[in-house]
N, CA, C, O and CB atoms as a CASP TS submission, in Angstrom:
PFRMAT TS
TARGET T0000
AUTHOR 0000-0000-0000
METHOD Language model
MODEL 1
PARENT N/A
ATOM      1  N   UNK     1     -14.192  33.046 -11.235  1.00  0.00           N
ATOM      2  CA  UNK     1     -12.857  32.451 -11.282  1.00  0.00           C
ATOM      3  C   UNK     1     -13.008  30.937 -11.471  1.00  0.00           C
ATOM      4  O   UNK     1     -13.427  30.273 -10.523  1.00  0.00           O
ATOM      5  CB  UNK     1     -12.041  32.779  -9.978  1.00  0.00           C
ATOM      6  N   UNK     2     -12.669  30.300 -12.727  1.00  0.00           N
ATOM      7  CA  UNK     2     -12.741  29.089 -12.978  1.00  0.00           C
ATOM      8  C   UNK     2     -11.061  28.557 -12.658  1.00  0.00           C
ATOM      9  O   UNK     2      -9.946  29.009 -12.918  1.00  0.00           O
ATOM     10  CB  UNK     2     -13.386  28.920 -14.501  1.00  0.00           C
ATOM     11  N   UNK     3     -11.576  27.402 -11.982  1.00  0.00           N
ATOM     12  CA  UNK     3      -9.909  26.695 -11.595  1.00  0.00           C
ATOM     13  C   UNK     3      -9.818  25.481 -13.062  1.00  0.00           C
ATOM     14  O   UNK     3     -10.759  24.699 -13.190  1.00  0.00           O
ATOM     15  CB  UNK     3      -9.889  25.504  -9.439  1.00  0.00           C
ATOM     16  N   UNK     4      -8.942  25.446 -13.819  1.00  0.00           N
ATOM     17  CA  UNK     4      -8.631  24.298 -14.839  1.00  0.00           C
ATOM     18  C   UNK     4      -7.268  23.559 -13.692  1.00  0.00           C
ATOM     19  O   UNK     4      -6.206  23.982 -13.235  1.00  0.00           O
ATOM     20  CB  UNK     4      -7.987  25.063 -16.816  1.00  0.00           C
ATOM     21  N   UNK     5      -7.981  22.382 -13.609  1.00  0.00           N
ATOM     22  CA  UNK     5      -7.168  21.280 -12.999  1.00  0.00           C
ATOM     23  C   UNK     5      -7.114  20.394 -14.136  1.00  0.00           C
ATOM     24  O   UNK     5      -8.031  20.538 -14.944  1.00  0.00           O
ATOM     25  CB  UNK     5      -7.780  20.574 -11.652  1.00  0.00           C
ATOM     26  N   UNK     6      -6.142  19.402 -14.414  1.00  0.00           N
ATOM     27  CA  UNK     6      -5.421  18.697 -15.122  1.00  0.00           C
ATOM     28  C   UNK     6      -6.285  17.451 -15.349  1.00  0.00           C
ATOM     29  O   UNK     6      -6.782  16.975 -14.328  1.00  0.00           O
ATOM     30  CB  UNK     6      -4.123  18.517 -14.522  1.00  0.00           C
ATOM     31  N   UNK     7      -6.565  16.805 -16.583  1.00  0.00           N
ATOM     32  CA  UNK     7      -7.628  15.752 -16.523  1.00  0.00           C
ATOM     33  C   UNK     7      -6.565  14.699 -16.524  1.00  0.00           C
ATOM     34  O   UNK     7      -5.632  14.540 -17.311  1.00  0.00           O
ATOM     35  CB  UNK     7      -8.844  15.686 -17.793  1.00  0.00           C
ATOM     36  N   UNK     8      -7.028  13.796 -15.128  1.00  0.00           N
ATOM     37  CA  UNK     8      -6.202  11.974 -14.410  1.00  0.00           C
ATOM     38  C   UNK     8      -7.273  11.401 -15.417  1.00  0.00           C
ATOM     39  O   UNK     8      -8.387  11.800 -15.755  1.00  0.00           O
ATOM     40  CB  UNK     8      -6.463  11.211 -12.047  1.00  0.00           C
ATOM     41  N   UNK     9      -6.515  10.330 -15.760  1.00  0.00           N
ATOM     42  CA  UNK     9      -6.851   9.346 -15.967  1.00  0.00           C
ATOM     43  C   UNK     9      -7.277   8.481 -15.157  1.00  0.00           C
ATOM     44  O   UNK     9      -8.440   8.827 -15.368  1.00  0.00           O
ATOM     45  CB  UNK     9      -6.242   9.046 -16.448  1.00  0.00           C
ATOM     46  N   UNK    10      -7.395   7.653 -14.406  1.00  0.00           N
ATOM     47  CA  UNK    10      -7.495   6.585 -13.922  1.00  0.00           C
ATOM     48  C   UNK    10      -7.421   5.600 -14.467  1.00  0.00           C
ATOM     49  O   UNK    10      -8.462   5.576 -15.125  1.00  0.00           O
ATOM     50  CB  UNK    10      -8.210   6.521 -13.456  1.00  0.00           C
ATOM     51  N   UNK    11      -6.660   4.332 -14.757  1.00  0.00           N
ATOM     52  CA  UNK    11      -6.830   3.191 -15.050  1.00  0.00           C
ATOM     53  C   UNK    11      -6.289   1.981 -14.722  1.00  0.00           C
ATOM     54  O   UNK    11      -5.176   2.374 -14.372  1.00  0.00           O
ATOM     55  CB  UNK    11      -6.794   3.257 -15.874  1.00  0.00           C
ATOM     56  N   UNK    12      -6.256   0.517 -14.545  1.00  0.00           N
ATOM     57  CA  UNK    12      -6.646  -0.336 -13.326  1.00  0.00           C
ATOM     58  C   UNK    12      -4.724  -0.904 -14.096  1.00  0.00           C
ATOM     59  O   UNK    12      -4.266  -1.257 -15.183  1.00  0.00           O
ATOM     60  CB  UNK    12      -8.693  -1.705 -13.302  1.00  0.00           C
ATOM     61  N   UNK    13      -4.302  -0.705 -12.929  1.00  0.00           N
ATOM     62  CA  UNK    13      -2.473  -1.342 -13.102  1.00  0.00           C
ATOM     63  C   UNK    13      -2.552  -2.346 -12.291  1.00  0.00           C
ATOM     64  O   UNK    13      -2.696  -2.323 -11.069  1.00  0.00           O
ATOM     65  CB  UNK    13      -0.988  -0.305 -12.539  1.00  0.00           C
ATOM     66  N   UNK    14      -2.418  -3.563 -13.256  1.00  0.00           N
ATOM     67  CA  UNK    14      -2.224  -5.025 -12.333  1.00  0.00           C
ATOM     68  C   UNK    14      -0.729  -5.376 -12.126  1.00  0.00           C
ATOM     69  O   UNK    14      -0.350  -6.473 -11.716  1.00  0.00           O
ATOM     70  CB  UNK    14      -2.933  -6.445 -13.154  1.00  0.00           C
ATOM     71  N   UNK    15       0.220  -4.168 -12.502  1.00  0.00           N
ATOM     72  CA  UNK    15       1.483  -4.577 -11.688  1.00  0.00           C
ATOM     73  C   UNK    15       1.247  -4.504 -10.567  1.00  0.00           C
ATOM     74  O   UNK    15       1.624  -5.430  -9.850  1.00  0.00           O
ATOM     75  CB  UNK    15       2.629  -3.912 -11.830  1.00  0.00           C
ATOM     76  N   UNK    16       0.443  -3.233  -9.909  1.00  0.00           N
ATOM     77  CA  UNK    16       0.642  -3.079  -8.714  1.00  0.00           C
ATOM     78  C   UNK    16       0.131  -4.063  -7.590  1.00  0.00           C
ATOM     79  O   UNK    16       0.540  -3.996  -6.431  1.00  0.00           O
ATOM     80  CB  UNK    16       0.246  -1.973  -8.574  1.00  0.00           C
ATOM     81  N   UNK    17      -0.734  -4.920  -8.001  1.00  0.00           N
ATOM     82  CA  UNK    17      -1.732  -6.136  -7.651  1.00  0.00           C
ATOM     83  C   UNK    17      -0.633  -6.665  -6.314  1.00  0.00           C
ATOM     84  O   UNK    17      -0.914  -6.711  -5.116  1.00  0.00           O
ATOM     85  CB  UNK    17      -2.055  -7.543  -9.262  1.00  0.00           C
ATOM     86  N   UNK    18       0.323  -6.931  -6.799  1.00  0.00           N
ATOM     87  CA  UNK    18       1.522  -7.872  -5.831  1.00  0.00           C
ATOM     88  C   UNK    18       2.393  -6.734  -4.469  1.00  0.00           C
ATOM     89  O   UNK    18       2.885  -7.067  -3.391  1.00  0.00           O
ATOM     90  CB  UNK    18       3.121  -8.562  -7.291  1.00  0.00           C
ATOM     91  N   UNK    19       2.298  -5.529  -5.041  1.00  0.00           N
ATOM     92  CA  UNK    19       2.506  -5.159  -4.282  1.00  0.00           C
ATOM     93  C   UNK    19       1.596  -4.283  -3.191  1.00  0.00           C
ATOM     94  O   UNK    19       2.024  -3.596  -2.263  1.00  0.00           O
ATOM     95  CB  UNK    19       3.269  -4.887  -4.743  1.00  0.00           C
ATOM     96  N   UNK    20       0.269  -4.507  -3.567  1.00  0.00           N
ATOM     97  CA  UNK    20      -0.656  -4.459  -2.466  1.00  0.00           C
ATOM     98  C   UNK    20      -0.721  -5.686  -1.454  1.00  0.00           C
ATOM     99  O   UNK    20      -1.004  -5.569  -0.262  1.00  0.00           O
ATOM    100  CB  UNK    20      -1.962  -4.270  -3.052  1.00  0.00           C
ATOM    101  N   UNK    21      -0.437  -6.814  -2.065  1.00  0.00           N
ATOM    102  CA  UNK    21      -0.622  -7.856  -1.655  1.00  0.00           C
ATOM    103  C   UNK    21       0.284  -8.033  -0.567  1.00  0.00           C
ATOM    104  O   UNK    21      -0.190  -8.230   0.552  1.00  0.00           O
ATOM    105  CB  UNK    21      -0.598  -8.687  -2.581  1.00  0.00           C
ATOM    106  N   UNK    22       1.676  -7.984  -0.754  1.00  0.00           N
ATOM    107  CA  UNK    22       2.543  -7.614   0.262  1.00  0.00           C
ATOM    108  C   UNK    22       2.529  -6.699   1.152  1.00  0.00           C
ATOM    109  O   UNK    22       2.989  -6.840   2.285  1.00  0.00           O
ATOM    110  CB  UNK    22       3.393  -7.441  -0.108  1.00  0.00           C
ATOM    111  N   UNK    23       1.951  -5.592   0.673  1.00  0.00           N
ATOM    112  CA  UNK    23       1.536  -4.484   1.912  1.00  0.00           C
ATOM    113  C   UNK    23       0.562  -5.060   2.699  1.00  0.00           C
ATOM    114  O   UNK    23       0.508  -4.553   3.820  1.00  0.00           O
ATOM    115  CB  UNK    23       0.903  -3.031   1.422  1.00  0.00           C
ATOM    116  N   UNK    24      -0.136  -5.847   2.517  1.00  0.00           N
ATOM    117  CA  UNK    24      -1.202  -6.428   3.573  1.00  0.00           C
ATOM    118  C   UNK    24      -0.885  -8.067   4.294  1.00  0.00           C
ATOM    119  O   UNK    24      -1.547  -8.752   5.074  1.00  0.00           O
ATOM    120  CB  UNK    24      -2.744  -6.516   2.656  1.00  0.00           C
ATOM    121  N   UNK    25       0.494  -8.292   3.587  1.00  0.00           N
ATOM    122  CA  UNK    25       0.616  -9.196   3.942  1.00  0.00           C
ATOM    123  C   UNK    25       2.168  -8.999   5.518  1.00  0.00           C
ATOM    124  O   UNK    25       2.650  -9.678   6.425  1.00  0.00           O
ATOM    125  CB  UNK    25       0.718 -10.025   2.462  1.00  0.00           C
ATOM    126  N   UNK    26       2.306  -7.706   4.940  1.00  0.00           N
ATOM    127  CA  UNK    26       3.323  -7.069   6.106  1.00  0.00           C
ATOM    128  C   UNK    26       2.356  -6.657   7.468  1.00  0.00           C
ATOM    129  O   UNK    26       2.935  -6.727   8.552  1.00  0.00           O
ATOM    130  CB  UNK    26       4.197  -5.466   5.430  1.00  0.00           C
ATOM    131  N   UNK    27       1.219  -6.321   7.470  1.00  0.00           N
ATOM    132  CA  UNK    27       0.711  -5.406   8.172  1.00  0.00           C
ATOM    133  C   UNK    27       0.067  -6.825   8.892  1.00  0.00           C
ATOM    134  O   UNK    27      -0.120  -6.852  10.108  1.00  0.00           O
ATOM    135  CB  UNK    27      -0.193  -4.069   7.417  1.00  0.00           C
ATOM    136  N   UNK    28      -0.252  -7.997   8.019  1.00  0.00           N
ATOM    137  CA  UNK    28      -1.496  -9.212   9.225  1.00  0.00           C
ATOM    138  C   UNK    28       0.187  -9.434   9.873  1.00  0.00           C
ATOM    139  O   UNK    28       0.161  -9.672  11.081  1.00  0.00           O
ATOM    140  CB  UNK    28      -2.809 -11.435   8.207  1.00  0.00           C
ATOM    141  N   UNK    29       1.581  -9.394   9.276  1.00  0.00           N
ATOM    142  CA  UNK    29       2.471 -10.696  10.388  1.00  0.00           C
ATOM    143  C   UNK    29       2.554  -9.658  11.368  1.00  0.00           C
ATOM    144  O   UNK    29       2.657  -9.960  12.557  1.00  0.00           O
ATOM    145  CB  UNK    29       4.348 -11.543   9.890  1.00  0.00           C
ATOM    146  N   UNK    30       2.516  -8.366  10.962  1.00  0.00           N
ATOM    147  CA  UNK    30       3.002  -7.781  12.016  1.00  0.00           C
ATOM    148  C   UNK    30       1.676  -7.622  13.142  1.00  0.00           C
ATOM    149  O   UNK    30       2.051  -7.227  14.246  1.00  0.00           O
ATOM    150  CB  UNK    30       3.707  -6.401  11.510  1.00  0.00           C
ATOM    151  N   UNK    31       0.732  -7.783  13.060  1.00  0.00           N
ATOM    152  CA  UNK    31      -0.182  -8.044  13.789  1.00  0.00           C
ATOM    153  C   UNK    31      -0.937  -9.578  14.516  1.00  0.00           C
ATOM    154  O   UNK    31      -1.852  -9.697  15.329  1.00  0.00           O
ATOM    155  CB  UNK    31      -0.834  -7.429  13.107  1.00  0.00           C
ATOM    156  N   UNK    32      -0.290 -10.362  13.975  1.00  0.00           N
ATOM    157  CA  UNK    32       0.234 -11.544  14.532  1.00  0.00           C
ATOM    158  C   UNK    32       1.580 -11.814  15.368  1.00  0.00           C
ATOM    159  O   UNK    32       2.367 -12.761  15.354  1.00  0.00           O
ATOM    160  CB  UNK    32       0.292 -12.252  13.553  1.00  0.00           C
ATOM    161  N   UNK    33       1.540 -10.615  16.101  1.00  0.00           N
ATOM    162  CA  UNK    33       3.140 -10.571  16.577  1.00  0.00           C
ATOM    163  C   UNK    33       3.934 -11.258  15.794  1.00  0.00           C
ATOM    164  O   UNK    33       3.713 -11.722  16.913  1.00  0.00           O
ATOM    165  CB  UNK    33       3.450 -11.125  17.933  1.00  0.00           C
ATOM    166  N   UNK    34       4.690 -11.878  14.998  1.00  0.00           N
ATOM    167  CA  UNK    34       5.480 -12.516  14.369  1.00  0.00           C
ATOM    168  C   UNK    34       7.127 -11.661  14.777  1.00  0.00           C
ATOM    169  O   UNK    34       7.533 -10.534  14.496  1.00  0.00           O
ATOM    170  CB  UNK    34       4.878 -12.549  12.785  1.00  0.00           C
ATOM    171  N   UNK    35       7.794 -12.875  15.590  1.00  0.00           N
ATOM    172  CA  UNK    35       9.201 -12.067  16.469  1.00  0.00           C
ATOM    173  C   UNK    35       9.962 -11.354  15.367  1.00  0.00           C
ATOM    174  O   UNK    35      10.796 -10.554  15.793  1.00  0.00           O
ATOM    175  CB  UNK    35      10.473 -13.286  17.337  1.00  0.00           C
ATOM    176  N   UNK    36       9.861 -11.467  13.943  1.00  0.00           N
ATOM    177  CA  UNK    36      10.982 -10.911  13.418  1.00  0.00           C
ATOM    178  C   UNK    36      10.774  -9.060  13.239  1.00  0.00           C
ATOM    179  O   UNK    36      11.497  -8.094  13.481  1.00  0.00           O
ATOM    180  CB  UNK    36      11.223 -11.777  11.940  1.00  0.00           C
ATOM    181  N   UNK    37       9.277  -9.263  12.644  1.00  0.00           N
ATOM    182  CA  UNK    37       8.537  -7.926  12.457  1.00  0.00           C
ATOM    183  C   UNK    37       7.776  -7.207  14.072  1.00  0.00           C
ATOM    184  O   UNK    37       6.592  -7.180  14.408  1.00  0.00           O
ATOM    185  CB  UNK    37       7.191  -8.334  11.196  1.00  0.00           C
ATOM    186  N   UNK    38       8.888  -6.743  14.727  1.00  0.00           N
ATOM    187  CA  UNK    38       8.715  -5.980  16.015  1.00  0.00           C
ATOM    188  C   UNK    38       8.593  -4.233  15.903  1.00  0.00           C
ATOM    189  O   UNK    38       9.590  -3.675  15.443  1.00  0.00           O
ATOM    190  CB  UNK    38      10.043  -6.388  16.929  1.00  0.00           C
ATOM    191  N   UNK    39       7.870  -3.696  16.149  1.00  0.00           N
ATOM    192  CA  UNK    39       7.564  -2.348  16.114  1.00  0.00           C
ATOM    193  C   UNK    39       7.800  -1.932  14.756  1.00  0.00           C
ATOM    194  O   UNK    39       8.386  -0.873  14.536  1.00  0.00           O
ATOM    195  CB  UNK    39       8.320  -1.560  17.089  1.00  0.00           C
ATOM    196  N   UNK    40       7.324  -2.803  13.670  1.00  0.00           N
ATOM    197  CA  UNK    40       7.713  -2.323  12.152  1.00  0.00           C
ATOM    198  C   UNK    40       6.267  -1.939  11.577  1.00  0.00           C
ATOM    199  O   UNK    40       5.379  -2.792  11.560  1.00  0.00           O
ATOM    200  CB  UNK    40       8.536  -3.668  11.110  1.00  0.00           C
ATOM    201  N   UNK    41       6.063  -0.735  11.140  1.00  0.00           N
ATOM    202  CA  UNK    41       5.223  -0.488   9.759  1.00  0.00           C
ATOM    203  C   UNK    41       5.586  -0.422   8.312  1.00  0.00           C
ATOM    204  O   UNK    41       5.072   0.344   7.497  1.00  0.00           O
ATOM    205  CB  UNK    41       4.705   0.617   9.841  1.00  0.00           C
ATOM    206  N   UNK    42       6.367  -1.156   8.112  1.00  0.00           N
ATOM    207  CA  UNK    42       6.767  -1.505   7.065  1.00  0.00           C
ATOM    208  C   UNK    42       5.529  -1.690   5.835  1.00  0.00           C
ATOM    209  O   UNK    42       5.782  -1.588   4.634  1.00  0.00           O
ATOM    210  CB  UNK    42       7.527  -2.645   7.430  1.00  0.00           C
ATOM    211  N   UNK    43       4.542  -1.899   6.234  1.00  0.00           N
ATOM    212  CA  UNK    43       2.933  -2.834   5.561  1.00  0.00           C
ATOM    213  C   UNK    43       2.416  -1.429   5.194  1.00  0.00           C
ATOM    214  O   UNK    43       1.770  -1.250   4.161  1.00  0.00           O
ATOM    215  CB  UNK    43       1.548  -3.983   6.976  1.00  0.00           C
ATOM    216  N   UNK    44       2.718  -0.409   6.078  1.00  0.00           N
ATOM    217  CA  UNK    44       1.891   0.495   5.999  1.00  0.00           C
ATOM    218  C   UNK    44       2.787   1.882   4.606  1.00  0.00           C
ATOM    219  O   UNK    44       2.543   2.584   3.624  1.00  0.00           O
ATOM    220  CB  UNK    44       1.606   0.971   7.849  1.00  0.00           C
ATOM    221  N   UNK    45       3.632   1.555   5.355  1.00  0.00           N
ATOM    222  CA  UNK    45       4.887   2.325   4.080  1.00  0.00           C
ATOM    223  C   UNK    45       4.574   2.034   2.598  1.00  0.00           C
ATOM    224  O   UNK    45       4.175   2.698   1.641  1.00  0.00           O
ATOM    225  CB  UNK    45       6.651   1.602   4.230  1.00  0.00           C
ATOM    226  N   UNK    46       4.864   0.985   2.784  1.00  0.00           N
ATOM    227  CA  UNK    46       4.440  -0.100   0.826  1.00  0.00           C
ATOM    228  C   UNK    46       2.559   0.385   0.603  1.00  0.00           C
ATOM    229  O   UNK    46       2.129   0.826  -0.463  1.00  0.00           O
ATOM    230  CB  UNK    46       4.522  -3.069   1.144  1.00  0.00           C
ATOM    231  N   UNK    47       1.886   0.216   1.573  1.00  0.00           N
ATOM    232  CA  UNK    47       0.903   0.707   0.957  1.00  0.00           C
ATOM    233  C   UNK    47       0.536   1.966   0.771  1.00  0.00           C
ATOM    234  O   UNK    47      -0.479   2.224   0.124  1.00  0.00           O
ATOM    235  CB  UNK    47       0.145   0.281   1.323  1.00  0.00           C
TER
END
């Protein structure tokens, strides 16, 4: 029994560049306590 799975591509999307960037940039304030971002994973959602 041979399984045919679908051939991905992979290839490097520098839109997404900014919004990694923000996902990690949600996740250090919120780990810097920062009062606004309180019990938020917001950093973790986006990424």
């Amino acid at each position: 029994m041979k399984l045919n799975f679908p051939i991905v591509y992979k290839e490097y999307r520098p839109e997404l560049n900014a919004l990694c960037a923000a996902a990690v940039l949600l996740v250090l304030l919120f780990h810097l306590d920062v009062e606004w971002m309180q019990g938020g994973f917001l950093g973790l959602d986006v990424f």
